[in-house]
PDB file as gemmi writes it, atoms N, CA and C in Angstrom:
CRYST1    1.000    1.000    1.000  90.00  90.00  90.00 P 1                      
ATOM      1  N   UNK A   1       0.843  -1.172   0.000  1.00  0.00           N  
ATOM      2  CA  UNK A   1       0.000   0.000   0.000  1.00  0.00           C  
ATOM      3  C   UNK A   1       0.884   1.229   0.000  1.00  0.00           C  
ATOM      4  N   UNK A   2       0.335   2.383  -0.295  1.00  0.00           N  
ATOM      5  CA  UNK A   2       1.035   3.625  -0.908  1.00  0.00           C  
ATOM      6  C   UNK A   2       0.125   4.914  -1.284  1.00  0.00           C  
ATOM      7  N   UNK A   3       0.153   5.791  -0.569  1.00  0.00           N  
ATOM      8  CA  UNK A   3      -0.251   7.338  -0.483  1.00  0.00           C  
ATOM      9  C   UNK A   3       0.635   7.937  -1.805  1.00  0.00           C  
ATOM     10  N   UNK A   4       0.489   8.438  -2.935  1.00  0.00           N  
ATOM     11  CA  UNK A   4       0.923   8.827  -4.157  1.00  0.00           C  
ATOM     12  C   UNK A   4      -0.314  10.341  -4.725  1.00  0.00           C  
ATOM     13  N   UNK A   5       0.693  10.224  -5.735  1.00  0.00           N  
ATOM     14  CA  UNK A   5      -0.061  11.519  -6.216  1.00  0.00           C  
ATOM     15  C   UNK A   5      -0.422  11.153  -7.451  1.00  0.00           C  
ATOM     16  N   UNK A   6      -1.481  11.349  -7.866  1.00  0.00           N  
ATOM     17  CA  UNK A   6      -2.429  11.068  -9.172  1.00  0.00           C  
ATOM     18  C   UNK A   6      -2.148  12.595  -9.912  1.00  0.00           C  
ATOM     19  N   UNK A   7      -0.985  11.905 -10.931  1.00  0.00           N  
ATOM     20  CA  UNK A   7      -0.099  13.415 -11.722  1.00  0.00           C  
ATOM     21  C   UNK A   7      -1.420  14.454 -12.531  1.00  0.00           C  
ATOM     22  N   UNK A   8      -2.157  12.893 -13.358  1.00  0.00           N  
ATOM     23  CA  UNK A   8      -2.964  14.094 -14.265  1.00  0.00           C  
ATOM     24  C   UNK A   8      -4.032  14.790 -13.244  1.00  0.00           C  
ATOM     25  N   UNK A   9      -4.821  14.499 -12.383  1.00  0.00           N  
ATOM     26  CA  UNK A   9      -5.787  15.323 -11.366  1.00  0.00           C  
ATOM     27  C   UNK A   9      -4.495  16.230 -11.119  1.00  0.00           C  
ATOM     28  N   UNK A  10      -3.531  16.270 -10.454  1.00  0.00           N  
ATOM     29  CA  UNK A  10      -2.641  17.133  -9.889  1.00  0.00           C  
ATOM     30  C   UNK A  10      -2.296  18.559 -11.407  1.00  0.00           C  
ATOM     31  N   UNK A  11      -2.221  18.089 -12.710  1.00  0.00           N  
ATOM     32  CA  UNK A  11      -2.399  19.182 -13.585  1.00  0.00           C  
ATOM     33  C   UNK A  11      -3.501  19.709 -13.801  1.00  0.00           C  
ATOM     34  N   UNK A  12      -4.793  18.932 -13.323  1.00  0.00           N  
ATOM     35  CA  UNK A  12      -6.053  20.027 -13.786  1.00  0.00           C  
ATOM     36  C   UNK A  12      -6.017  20.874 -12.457  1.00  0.00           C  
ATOM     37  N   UNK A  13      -5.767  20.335 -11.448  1.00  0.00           N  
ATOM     38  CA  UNK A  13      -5.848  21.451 -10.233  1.00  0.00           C  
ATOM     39  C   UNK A  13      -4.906  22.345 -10.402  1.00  0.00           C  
ATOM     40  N   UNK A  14      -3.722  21.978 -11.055  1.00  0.00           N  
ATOM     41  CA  UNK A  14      -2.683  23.493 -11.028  1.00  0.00           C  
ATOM     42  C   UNK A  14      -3.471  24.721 -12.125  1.00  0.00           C  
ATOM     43  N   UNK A  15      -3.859  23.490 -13.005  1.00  0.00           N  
ATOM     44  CA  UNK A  15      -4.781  24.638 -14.150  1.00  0.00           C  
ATOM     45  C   UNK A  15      -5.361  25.689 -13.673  1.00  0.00           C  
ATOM     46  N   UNK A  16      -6.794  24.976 -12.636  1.00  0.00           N  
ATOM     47  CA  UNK A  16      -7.858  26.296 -11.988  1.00  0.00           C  
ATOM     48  C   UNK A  16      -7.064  26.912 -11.160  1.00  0.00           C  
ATOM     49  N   UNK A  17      -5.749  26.385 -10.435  1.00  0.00           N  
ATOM     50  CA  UNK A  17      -5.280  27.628  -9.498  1.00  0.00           C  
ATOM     51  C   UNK A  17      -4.835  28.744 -10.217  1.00  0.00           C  
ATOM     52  N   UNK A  18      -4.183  28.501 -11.773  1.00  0.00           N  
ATOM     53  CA  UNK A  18      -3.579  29.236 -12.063  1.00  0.00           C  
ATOM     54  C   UNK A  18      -4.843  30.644 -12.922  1.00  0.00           C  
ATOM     55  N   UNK A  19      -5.612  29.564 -13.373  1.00  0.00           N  
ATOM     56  CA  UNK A  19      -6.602  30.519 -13.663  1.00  0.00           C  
ATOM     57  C   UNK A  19      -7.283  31.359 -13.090  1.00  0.00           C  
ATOM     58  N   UNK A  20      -7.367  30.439 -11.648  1.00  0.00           N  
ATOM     59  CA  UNK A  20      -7.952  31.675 -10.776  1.00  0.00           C  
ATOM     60  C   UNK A  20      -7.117  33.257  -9.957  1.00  0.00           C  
ATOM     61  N   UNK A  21      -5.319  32.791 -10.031  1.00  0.00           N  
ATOM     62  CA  UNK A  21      -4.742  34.012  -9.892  1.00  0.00           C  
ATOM     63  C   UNK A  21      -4.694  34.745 -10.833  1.00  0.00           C  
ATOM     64  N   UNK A  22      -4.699  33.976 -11.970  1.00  0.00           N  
ATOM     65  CA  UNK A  22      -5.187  34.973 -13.397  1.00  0.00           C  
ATOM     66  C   UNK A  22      -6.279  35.956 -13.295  1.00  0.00           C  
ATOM     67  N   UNK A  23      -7.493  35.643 -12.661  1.00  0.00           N  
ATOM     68  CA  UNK A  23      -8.688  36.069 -12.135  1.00  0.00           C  
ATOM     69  C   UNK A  23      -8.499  36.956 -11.783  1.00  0.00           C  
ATOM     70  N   UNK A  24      -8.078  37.087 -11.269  1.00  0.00           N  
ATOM     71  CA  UNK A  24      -7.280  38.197 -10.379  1.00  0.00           C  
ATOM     72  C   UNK A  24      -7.309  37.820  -8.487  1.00  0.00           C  
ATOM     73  N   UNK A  25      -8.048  36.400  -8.392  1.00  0.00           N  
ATOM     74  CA  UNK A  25      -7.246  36.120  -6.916  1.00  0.00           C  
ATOM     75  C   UNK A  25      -6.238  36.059  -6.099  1.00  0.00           C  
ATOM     76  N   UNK A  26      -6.693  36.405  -5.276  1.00  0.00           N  
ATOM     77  CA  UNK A  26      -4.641  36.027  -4.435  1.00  0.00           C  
ATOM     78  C   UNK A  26      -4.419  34.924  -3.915  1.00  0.00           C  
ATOM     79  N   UNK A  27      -3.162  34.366  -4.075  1.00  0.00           N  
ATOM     80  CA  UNK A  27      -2.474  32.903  -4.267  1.00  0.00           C  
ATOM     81  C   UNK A  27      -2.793  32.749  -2.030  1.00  0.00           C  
ATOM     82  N   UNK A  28      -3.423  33.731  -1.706  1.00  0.00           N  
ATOM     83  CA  UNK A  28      -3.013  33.495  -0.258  1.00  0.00           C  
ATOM     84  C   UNK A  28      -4.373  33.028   0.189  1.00  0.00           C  
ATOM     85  N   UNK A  29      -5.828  33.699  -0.886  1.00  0.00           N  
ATOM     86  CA  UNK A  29      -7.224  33.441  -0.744  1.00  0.00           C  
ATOM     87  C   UNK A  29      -7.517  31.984  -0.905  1.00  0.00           C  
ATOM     88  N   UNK A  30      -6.372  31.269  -1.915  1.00  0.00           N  
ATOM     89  CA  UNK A  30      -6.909  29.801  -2.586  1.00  0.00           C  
ATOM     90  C   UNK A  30      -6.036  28.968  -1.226  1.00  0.00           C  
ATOM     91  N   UNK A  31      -7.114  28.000  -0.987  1.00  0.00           N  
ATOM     92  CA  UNK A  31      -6.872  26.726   0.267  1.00  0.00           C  
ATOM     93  C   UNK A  31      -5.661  26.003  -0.715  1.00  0.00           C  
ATOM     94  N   UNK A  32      -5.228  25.556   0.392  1.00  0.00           N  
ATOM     95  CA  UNK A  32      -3.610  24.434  -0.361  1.00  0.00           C  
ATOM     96  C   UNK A  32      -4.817  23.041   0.004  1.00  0.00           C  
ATOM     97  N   UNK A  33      -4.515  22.356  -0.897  1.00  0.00           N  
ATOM     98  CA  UNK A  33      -4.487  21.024  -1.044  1.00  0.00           C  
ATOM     99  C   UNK A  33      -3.679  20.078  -1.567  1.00  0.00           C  
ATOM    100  N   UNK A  34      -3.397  18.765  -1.031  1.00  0.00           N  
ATOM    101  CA  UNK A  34      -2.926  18.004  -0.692  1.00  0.00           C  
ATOM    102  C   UNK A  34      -3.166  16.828  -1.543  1.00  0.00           C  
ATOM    103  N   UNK A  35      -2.866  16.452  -3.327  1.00  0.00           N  
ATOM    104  CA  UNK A  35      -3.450  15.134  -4.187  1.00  0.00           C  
ATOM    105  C   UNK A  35      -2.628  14.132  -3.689  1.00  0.00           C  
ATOM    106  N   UNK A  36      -3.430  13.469  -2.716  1.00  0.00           N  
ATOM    107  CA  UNK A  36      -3.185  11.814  -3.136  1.00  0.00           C  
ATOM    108  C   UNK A  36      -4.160  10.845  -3.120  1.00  0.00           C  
ATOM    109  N   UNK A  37      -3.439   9.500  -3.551  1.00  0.00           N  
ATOM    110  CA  UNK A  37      -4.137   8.476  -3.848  1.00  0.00           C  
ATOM    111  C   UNK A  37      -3.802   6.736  -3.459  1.00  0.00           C  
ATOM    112  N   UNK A  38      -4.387   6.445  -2.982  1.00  0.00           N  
ATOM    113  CA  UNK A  38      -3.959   5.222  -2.147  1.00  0.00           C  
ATOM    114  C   UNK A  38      -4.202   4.038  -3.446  1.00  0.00           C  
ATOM    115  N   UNK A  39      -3.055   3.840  -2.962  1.00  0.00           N  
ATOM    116  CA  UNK A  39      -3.048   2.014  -4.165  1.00  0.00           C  
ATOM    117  C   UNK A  39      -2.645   0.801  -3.278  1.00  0.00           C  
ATOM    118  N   UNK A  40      -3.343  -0.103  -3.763  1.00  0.00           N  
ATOM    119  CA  UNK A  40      -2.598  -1.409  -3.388  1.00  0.00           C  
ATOM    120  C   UNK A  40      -2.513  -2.093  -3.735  1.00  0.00           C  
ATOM    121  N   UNK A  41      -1.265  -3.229  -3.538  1.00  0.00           N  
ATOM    122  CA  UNK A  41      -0.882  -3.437  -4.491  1.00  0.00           C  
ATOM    123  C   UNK A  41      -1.225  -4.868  -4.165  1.00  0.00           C  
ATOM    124  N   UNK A  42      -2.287  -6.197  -4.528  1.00  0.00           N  
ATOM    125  CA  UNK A  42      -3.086  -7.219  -4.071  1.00  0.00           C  
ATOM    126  C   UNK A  42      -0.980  -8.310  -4.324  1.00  0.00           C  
ATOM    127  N   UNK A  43      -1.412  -8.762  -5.492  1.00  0.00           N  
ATOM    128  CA  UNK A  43      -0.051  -8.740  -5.613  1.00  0.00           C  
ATOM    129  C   UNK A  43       0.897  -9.348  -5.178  1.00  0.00           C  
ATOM    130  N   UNK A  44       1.635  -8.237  -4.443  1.00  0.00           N  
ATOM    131  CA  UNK A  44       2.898  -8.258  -3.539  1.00  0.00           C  
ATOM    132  C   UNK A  44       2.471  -7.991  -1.921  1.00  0.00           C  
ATOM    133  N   UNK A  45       1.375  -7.778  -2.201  1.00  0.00           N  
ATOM    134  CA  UNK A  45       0.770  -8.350  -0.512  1.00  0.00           C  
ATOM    135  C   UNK A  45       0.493  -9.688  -0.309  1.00  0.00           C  
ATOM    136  N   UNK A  46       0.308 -10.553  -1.499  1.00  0.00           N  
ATOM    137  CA  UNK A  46       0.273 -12.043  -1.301  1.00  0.00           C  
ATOM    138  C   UNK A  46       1.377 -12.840  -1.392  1.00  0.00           C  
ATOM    139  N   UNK A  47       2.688 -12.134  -2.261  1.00  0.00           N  
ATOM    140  CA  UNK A  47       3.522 -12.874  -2.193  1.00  0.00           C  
ATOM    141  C   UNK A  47       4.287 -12.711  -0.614  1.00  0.00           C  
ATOM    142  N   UNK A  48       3.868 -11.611  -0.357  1.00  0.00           N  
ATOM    143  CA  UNK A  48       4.994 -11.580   0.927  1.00  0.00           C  
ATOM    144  C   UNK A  48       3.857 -12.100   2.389  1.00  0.00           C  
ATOM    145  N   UNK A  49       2.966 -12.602   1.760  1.00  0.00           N  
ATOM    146  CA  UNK A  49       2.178 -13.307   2.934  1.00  0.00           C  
ATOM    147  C   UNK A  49       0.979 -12.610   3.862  1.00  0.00           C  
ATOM    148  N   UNK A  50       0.318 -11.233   3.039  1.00  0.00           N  
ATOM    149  CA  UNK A  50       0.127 -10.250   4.088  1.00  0.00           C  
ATOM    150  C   UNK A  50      -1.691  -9.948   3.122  1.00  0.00           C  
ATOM    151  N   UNK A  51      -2.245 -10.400   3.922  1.00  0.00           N  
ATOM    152  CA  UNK A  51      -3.947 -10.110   3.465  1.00  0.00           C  
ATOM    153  C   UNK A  51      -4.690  -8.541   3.401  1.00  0.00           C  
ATOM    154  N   UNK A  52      -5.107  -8.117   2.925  1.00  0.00           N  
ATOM    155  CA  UNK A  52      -5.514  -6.857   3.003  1.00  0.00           C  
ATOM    156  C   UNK A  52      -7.023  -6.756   2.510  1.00  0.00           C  
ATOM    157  N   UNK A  53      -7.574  -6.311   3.778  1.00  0.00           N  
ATOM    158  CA  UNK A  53      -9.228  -6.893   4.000  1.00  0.00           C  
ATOM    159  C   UNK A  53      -9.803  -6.191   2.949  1.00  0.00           C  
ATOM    160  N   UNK A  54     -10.945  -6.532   2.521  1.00  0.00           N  
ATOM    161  CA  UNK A  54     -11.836  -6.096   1.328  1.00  0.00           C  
ATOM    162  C   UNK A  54     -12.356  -4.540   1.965  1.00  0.00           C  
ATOM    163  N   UNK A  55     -12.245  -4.125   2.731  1.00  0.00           N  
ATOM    164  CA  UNK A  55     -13.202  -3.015   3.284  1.00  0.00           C  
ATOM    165  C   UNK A  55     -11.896  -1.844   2.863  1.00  0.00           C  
ATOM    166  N   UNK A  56     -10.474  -1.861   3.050  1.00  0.00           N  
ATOM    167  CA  UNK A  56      -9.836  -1.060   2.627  1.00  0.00           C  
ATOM    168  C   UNK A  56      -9.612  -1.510   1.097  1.00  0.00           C  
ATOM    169  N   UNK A  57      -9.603  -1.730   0.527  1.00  0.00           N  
ATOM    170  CA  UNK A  57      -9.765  -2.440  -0.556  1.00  0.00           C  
ATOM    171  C   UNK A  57     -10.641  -1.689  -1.582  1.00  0.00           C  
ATOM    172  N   UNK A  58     -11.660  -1.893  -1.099  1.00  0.00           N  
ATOM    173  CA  UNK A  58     -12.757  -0.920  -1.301  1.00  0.00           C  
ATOM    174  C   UNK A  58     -12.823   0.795  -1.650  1.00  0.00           C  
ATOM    175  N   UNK A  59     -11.887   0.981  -0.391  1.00  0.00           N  
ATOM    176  CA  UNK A  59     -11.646   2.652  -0.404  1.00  0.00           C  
ATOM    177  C   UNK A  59     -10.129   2.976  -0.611  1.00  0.00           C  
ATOM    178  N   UNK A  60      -9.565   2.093  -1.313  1.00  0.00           N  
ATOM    179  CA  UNK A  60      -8.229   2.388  -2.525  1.00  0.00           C  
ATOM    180  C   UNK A  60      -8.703   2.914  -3.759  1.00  0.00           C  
ATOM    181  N   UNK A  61      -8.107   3.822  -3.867  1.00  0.00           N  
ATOM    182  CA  UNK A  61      -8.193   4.988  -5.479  1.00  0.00           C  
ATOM    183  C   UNK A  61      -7.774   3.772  -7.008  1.00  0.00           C  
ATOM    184  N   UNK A  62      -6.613   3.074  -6.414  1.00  0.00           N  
ATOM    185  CA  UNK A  62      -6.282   2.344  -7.299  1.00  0.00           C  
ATOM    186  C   UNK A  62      -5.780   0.640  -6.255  1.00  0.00           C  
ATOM    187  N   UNK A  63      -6.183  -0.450  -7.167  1.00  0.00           N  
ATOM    188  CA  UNK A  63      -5.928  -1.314  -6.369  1.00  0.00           C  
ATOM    189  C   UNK A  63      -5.718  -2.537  -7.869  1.00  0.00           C  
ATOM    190  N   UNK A  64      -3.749  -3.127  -7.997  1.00  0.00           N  
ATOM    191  CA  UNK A  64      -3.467  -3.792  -8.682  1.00  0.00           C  
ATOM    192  C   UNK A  64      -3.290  -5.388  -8.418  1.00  0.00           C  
ATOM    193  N   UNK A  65      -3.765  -5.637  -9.310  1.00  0.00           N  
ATOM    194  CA  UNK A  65      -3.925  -7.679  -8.965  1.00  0.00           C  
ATOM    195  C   UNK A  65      -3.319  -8.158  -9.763  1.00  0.00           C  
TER     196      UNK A  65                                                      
END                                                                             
């Protein structure tokens, strides 16, 4: 398992920030946020012996088998 950043969401959000200081907002008005995305990896959690319950499973962004 792994907290990552999902690159293309991470370019549409730089987009509207940038559009919106374009706007004429200030870079101090817009909230910081934080893109990530949880993966897991089914996988290499089985080879190394280690189960990972269906309920997180579930609420992984990305989850490889």
């Amino acid at each position: 398992m792994s907290y990552g950043v999902d690159y293309i969401e991470m370019q549409s959000r730089i987009a509207d920030f940038v559009g919106k200081i374009l706007g004429g907002a200030k870079p101090t008005d817009i909230p910081v946020e934080q893109p990530t995305e949880l993966a897991v990896n089914l996988t290499t959690a089985k080879a190394i012996g280690v189960e990972i319950p269906l309920s997180l499973q579930l609420r992984a962004d990305k989850v490889i088998e």
